[in-house]
N, CA, C, O and CB atoms as a CASP TS submission, in Angstrom:
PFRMAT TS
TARGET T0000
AUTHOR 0000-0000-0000
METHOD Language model
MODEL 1
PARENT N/A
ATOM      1  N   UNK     1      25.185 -19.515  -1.291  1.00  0.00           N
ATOM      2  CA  UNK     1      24.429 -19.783  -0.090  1.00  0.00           C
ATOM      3  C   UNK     1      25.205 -20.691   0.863  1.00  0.00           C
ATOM      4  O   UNK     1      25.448 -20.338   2.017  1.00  0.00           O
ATOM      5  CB  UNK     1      23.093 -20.408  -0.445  1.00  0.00           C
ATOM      6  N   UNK     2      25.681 -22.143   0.241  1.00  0.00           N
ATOM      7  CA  UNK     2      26.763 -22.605   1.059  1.00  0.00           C
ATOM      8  C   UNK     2      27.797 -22.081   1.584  1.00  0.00           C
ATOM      9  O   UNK     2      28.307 -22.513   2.618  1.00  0.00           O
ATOM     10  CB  UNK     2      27.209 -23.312   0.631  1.00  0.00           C
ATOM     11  N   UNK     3      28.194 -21.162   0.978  1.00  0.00           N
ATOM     12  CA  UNK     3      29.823 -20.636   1.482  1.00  0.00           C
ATOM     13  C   UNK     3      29.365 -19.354   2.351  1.00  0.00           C
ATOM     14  O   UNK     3      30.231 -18.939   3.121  1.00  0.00           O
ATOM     15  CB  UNK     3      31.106 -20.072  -0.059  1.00  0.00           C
ATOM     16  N   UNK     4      27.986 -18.583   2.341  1.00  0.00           N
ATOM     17  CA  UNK     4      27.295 -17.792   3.321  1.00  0.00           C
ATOM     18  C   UNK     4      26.808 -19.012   4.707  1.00  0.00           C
ATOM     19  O   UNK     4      26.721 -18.591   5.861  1.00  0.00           O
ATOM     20  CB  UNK     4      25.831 -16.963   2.412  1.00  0.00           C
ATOM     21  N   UNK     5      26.606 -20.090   4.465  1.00  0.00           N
ATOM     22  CA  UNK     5      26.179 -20.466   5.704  1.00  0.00           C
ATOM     23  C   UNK     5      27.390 -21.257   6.292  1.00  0.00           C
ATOM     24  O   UNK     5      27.269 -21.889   7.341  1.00  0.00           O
ATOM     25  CB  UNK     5      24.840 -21.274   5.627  1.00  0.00           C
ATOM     26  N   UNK     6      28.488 -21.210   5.638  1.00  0.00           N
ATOM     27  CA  UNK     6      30.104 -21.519   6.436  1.00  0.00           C
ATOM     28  C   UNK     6      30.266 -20.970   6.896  1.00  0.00           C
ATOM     29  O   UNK     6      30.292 -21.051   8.124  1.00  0.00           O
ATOM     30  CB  UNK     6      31.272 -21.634   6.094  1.00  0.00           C
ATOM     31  N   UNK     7      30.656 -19.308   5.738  1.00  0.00           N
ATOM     32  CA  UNK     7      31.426 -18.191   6.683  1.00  0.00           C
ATOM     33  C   UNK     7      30.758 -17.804   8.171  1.00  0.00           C
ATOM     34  O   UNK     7      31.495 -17.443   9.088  1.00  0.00           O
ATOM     35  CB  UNK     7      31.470 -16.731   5.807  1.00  0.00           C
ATOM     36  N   UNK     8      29.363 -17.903   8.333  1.00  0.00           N
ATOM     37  CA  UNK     8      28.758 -17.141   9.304  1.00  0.00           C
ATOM     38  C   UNK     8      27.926 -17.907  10.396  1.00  0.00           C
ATOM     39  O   UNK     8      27.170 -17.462  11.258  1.00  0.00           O
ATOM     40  CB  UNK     8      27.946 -16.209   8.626  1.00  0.00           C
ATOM     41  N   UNK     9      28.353 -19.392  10.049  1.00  0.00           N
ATOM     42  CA  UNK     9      27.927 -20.414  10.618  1.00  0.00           C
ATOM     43  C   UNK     9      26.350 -20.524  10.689  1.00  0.00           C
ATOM     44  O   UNK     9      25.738 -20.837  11.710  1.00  0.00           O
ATOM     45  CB  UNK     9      28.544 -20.430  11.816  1.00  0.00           C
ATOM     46  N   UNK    10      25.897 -20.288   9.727  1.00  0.00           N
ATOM     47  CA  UNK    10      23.991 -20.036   9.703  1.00  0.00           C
ATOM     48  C   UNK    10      23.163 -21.466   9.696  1.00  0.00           C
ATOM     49  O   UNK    10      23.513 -22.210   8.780  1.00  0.00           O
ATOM     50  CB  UNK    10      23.378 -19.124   7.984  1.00  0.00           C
ATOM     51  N   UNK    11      22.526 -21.780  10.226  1.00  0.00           N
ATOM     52  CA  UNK    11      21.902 -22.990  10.017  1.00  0.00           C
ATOM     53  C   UNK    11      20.728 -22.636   9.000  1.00  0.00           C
ATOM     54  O   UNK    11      20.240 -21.507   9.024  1.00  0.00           O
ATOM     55  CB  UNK    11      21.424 -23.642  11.404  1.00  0.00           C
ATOM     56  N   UNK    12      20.304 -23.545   8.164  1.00  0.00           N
ATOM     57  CA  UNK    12      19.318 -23.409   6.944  1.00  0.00           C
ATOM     58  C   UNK    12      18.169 -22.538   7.446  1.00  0.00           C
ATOM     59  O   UNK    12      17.572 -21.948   6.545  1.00  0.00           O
ATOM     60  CB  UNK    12      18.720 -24.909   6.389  1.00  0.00           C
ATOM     61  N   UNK    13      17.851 -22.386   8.346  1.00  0.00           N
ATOM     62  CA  UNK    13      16.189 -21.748   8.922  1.00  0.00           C
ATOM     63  C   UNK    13      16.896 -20.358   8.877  1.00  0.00           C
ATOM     64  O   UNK    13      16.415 -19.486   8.153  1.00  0.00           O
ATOM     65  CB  UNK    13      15.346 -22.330  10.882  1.00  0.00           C
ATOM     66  N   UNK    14      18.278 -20.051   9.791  1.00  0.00           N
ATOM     67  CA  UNK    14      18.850 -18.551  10.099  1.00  0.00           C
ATOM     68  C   UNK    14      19.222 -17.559   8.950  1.00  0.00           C
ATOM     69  O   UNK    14      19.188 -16.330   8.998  1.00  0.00           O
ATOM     70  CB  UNK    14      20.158 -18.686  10.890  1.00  0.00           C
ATOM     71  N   UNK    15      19.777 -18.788   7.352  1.00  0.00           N
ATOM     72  CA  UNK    15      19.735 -18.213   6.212  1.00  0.00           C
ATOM     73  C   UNK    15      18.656 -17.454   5.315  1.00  0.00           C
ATOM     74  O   UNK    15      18.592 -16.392   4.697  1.00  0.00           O
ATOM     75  CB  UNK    15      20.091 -18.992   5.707  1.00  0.00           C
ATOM     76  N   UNK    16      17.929 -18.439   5.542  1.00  0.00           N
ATOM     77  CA  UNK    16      16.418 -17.680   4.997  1.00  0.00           C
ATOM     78  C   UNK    16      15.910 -16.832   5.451  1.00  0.00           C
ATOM     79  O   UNK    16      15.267 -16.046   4.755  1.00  0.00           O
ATOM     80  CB  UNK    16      15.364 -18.269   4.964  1.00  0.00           C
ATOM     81  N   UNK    17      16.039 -16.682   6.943  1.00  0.00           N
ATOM     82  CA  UNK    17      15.654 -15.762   7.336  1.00  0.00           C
ATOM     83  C   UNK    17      16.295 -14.185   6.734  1.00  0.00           C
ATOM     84  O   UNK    17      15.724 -13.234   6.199  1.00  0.00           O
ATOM     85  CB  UNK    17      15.771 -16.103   8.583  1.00  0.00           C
ATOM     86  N   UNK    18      17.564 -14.401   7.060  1.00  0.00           N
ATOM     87  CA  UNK    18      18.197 -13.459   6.607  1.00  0.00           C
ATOM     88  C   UNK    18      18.318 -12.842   5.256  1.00  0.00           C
ATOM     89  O   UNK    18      18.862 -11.786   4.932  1.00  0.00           O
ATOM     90  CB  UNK    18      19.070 -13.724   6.919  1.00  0.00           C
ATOM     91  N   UNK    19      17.594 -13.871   4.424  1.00  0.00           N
ATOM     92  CA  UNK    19      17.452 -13.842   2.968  1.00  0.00           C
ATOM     93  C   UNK    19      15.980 -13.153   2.628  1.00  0.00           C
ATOM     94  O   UNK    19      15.906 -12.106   1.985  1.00  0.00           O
ATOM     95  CB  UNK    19      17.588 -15.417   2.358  1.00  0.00           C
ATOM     96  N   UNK    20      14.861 -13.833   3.113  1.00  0.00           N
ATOM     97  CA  UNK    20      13.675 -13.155   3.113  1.00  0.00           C
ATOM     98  C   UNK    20      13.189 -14.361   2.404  1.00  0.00           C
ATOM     99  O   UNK    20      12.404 -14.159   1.478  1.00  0.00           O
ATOM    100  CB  UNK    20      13.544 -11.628   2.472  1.00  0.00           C
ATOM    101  N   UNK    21      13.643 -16.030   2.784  1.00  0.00           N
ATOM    102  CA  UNK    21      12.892 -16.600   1.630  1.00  0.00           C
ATOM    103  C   UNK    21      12.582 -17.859   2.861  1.00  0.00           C
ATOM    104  O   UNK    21      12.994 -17.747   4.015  1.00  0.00           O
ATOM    105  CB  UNK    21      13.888 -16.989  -0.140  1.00  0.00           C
ATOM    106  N   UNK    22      11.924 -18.841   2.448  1.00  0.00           N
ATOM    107  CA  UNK    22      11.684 -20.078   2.922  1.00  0.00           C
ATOM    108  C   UNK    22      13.104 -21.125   3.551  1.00  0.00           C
ATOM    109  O   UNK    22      14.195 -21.262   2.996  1.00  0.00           O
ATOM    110  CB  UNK    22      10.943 -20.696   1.680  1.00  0.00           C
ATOM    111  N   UNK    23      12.894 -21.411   4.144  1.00  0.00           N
ATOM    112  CA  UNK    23      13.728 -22.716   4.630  1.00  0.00           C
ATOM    113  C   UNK    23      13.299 -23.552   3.547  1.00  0.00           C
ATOM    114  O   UNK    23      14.184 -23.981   2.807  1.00  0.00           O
ATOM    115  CB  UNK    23      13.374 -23.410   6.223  1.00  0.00           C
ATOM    116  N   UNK    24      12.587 -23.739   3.407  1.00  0.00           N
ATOM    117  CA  UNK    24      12.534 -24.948   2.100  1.00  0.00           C
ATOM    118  C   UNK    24      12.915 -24.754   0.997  1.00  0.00           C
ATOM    119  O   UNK    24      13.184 -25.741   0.312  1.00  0.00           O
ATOM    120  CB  UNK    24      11.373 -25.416   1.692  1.00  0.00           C
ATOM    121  N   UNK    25      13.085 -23.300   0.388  1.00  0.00           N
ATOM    122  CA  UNK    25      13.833 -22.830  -0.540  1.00  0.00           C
ATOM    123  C   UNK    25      14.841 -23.100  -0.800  1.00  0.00           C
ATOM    124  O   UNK    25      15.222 -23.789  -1.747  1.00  0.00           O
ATOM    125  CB  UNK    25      13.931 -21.985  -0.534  1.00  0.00           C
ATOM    126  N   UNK    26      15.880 -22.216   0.615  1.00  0.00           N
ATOM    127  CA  UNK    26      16.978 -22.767   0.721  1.00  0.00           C
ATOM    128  C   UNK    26      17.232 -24.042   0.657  1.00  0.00           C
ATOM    129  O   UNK    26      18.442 -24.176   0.476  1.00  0.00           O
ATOM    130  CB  UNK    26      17.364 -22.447   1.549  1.00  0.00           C
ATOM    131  N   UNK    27      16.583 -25.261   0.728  1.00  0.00           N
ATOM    132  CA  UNK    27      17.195 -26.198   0.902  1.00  0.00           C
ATOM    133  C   UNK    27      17.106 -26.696  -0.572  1.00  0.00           C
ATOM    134  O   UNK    27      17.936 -27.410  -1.133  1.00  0.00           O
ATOM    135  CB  UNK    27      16.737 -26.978   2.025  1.00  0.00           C
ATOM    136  N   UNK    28      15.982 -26.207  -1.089  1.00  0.00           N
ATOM    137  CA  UNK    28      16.238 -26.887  -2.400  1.00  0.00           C
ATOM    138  C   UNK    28      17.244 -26.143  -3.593  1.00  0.00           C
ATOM    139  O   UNK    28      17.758 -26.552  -4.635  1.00  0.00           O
ATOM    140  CB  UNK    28      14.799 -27.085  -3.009  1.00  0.00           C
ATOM    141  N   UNK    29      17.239 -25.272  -3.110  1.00  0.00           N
ATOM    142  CA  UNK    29      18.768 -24.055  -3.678  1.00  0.00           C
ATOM    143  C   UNK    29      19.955 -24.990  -3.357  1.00  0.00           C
ATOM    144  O   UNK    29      20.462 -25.592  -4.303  1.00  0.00           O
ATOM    145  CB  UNK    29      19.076 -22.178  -2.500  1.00  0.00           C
ATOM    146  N   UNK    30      20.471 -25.177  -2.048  1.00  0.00           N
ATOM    147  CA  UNK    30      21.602 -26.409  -1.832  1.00  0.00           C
ATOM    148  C   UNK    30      21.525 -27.470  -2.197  1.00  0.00           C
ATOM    149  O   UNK    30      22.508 -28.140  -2.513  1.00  0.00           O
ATOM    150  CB  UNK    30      21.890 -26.767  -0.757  1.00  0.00           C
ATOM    151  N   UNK    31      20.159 -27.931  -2.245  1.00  0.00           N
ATOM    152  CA  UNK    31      20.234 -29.678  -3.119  1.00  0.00           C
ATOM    153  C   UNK    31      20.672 -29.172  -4.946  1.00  0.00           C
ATOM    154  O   UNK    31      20.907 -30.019  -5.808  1.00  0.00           O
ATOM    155  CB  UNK    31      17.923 -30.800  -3.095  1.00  0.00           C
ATOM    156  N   UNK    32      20.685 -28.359  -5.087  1.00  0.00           N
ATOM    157  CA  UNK    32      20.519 -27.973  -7.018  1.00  0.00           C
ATOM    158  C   UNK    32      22.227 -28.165  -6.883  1.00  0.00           C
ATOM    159  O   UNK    32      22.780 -28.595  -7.895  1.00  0.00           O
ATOM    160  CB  UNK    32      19.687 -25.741  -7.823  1.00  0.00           C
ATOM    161  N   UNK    33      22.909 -27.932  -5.937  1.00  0.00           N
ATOM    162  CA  UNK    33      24.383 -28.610  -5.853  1.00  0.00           C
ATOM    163  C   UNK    33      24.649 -29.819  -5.959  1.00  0.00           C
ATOM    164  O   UNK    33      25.653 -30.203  -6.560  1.00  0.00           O
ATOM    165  CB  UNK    33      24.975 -28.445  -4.813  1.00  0.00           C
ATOM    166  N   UNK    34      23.762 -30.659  -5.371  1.00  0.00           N
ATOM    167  CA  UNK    34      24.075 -32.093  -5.733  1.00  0.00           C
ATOM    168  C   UNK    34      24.057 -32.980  -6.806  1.00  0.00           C
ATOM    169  O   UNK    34      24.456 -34.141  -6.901  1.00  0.00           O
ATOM    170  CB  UNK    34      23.553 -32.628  -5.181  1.00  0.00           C
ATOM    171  N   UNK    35      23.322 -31.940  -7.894  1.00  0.00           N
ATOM    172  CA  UNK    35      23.118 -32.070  -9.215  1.00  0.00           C
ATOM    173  C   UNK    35      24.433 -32.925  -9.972  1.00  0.00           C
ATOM    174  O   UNK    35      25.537 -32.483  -9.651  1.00  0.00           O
ATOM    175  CB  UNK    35      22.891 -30.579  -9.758  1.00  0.00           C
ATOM    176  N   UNK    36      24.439 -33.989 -10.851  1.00  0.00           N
ATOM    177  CA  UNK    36      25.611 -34.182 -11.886  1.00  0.00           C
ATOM    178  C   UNK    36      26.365 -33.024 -12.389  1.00  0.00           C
ATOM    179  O   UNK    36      25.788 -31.945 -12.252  1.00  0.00           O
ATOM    180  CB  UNK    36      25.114 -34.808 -13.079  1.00  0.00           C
ATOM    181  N   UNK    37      27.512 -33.007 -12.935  1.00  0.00           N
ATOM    182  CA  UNK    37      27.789 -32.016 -13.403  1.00  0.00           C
ATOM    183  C   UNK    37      27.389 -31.564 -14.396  1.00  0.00           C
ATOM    184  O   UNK    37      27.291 -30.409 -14.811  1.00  0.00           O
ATOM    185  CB  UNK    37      28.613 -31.967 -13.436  1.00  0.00           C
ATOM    186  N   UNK    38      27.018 -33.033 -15.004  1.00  0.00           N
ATOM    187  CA  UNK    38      26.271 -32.720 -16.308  1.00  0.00           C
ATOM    188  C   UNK    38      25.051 -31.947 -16.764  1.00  0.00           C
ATOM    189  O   UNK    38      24.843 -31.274 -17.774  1.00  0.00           O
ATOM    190  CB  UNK    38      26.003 -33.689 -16.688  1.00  0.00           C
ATOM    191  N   UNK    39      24.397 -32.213 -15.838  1.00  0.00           N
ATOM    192  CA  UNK    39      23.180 -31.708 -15.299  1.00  0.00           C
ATOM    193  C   UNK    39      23.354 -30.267 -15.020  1.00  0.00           C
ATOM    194  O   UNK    39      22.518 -29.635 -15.666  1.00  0.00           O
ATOM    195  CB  UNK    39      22.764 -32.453 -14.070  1.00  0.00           C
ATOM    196  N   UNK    40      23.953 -29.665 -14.461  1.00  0.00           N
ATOM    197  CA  UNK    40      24.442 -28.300 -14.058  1.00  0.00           C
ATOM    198  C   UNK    40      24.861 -27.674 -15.249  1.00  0.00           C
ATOM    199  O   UNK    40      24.415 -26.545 -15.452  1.00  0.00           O
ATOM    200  CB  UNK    40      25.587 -28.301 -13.029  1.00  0.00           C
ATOM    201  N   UNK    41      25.760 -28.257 -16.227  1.00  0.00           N
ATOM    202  CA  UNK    41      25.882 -27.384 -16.933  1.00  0.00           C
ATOM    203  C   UNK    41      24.329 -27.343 -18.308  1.00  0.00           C
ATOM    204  O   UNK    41      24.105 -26.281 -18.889  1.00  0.00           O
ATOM    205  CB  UNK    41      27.473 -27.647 -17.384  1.00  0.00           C
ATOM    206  N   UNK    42      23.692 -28.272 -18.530  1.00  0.00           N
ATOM    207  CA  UNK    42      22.330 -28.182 -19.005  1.00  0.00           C
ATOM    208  C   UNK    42      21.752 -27.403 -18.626  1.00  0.00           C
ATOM    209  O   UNK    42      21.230 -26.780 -19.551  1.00  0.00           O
ATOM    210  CB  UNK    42      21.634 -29.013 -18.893  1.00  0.00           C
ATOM    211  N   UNK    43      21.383 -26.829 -17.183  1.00  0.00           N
ATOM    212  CA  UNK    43      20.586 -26.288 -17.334  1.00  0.00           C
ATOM    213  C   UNK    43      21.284 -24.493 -16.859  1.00  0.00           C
ATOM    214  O   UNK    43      20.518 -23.637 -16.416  1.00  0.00           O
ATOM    215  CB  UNK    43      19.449 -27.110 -16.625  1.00  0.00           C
ATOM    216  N   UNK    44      22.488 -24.277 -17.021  1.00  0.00           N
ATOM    217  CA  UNK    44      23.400 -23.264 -17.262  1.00  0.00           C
ATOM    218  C   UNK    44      23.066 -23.050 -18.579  1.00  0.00           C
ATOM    219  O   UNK    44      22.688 -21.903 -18.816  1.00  0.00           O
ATOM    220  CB  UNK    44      24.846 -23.552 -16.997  1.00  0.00           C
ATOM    221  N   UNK    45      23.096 -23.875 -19.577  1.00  0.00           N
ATOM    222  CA  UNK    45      22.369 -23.352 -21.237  1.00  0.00           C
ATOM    223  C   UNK    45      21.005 -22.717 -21.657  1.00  0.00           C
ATOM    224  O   UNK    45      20.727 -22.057 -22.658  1.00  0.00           O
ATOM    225  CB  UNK    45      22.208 -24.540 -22.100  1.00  0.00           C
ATOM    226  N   UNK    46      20.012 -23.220 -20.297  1.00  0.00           N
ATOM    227  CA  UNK    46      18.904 -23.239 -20.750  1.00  0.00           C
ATOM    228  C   UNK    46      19.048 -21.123 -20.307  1.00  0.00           C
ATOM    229  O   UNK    46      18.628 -20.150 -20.934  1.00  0.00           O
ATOM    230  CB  UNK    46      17.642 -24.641 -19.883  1.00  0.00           C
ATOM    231  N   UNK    47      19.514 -21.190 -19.518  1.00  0.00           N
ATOM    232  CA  UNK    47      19.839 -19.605 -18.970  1.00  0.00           C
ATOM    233  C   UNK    47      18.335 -19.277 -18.142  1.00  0.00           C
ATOM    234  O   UNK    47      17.373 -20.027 -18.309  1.00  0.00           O
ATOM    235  CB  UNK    47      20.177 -18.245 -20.558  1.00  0.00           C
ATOM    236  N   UNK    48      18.283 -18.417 -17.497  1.00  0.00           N
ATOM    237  CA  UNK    48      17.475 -17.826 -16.548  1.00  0.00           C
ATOM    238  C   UNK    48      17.632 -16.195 -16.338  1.00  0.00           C
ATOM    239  O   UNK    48      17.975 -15.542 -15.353  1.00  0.00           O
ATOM    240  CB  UNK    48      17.761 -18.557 -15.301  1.00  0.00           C
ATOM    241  N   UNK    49      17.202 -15.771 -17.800  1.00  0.00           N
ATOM    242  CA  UNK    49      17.339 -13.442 -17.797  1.00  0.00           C
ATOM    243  C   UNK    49      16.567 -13.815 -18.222  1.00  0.00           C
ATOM    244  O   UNK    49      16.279 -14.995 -18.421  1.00  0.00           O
ATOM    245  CB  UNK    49      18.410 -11.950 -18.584  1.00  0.00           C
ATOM    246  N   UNK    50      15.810 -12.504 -18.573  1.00  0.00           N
ATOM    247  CA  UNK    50      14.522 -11.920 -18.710  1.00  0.00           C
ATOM    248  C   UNK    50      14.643 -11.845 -20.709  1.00  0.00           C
ATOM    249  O   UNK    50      13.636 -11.786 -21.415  1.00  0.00           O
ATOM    250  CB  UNK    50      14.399 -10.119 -17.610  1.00  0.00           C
ATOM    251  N   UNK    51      15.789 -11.864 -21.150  1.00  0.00           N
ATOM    252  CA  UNK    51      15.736 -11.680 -22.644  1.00  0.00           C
ATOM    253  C   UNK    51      15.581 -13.132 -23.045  1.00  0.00           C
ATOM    254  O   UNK    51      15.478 -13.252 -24.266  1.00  0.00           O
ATOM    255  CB  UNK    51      17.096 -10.913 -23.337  1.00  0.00           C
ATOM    256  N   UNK    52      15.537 -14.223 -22.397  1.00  0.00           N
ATOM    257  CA  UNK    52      14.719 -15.855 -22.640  1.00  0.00           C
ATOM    258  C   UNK    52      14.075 -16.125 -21.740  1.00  0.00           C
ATOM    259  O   UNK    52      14.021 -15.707 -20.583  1.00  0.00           O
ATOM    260  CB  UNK    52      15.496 -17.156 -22.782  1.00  0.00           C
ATOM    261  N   UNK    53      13.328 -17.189 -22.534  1.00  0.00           N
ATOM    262  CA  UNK    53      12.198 -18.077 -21.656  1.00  0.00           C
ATOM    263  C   UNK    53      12.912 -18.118 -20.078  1.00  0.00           C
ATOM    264  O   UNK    53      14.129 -18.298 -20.042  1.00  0.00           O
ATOM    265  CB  UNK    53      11.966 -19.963 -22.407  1.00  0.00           C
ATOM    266  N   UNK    54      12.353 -17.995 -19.107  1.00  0.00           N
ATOM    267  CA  UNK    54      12.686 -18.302 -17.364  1.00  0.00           C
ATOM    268  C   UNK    54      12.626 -20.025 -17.544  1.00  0.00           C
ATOM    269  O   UNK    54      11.601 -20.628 -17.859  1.00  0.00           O
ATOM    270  CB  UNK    54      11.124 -17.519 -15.932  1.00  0.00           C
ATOM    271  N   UNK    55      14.240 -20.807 -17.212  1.00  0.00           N
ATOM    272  CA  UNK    55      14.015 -22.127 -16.530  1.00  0.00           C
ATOM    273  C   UNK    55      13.017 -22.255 -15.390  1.00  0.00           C
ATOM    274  O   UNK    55      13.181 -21.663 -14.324  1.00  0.00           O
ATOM    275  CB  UNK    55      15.252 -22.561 -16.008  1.00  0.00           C
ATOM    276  N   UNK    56      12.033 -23.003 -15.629  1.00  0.00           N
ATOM    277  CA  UNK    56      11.159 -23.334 -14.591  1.00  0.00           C
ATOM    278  C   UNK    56      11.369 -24.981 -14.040  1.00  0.00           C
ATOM    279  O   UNK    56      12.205 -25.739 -14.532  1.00  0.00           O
ATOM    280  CB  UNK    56       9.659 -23.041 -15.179  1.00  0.00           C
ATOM    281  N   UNK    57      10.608 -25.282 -13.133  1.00  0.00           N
ATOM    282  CA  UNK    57      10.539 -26.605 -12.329  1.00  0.00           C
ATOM    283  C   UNK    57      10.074 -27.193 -13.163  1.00  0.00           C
ATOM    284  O   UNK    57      10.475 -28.315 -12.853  1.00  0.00           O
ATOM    285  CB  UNK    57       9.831 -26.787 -11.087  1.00  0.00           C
ATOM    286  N   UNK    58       9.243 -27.389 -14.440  1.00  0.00           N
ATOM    287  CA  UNK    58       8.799 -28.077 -15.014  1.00  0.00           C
ATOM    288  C   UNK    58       9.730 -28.549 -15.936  1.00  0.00           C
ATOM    289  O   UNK    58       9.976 -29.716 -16.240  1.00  0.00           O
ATOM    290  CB  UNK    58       7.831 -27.662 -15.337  1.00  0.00           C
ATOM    291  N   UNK    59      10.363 -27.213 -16.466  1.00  0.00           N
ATOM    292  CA  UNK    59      11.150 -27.772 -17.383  1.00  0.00           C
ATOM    293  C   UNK    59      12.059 -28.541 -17.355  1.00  0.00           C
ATOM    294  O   UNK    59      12.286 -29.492 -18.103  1.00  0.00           O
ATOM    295  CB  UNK    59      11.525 -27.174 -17.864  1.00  0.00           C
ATOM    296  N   UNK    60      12.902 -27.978 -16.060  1.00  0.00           N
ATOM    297  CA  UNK    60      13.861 -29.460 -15.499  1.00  0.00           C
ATOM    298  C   UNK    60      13.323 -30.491 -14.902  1.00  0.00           C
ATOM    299  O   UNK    60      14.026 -31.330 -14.339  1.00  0.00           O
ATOM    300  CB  UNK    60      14.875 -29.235 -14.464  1.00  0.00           C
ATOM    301  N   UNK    61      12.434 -30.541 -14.931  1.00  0.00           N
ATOM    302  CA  UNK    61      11.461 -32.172 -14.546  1.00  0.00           C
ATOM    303  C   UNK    61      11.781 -33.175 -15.920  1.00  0.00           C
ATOM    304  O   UNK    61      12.369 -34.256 -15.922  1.00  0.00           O
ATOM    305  CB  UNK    61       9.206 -31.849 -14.458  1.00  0.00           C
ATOM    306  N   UNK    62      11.262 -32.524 -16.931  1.00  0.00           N
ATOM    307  CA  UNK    62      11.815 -33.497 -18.029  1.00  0.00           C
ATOM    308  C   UNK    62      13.076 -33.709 -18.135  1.00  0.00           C
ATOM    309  O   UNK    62      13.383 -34.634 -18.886  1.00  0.00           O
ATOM    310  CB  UNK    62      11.524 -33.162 -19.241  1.00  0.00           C
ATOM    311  N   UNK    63      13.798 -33.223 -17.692  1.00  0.00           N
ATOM    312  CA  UNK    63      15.444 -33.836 -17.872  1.00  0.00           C
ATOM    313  C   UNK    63      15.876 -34.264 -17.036  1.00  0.00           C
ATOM    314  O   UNK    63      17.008 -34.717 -17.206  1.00  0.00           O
ATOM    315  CB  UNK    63      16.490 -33.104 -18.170  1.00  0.00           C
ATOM    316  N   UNK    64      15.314 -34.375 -15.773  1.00  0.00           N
ATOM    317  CA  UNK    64      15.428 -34.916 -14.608  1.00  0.00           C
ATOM    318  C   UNK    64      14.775 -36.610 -14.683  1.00  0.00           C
ATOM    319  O   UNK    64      15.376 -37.684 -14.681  1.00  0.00           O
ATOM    320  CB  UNK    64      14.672 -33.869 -13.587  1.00  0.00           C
ATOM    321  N   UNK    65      13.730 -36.384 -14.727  1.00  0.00           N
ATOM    322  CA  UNK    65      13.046 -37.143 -14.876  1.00  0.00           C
ATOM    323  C   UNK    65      13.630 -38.659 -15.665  1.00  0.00           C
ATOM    324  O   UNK    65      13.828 -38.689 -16.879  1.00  0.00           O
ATOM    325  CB  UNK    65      12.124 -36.390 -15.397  1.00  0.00           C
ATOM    326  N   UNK    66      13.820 -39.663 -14.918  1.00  0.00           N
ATOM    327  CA  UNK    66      14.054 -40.872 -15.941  1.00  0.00           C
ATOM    328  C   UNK    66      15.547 -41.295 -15.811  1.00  0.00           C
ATOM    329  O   UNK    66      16.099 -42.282 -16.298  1.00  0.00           O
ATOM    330  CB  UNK    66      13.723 -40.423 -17.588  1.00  0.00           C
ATOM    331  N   UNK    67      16.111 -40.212 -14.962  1.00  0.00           N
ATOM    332  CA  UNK    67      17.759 -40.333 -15.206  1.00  0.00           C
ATOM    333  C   UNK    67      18.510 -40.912 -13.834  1.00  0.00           C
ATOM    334  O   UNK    67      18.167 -40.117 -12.959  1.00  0.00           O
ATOM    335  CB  UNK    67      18.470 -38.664 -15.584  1.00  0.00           C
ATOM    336  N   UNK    68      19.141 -41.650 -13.395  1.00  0.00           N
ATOM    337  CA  UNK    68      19.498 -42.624 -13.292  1.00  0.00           C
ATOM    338  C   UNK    68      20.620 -41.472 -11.673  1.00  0.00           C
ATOM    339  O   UNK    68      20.844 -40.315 -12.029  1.00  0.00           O
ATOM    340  CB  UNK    68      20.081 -43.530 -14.986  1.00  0.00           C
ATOM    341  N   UNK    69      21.051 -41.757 -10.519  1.00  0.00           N
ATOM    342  CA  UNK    69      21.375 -41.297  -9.371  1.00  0.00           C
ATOM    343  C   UNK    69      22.494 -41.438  -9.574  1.00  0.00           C
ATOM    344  O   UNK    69      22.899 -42.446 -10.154  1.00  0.00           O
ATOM    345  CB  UNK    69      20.913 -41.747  -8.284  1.00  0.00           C
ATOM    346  N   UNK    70      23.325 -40.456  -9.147  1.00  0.00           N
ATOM    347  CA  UNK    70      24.676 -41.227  -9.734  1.00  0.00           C
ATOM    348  C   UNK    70      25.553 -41.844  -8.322  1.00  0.00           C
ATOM    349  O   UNK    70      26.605 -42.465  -8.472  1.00  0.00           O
ATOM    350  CB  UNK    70      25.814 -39.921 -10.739  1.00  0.00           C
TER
END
């Protein structure tokens, strides 16, 4: 999504649009970048296909939750 709203110079509202989703989506799609790395790769384990449980918002709330800004 970042490197779509470089190449084509999109501002967050023009992406979504073009996407079919929320501006607020998008933005919280680009904040999931600001994530630790550590953090990123956690919840890369937890996986998100249809042959396991779907990572949800809740679930990364508990691992979120309590942990310290870096």
């Amino acid at each position: 999504m970042k490197l779509e709203m470089e190449l084509n110079d999109l501002s967050k509202a023009q992406l979504a649009r073009k996407l079919g989703i929320s501006r607020a989506r998008v933005t919280q799609m680009l904040n999931l970048l600001k994530l630790p790395e550590e953090l990123i790769e956690e919840v890369e384990r937890m996986g998100d296909y249809w042959g396991r449980r779907v990572v949800t918002e809740r679930m990364l709330r508990k691992n979120v939750h309590g942990r310290k800004k870096p």
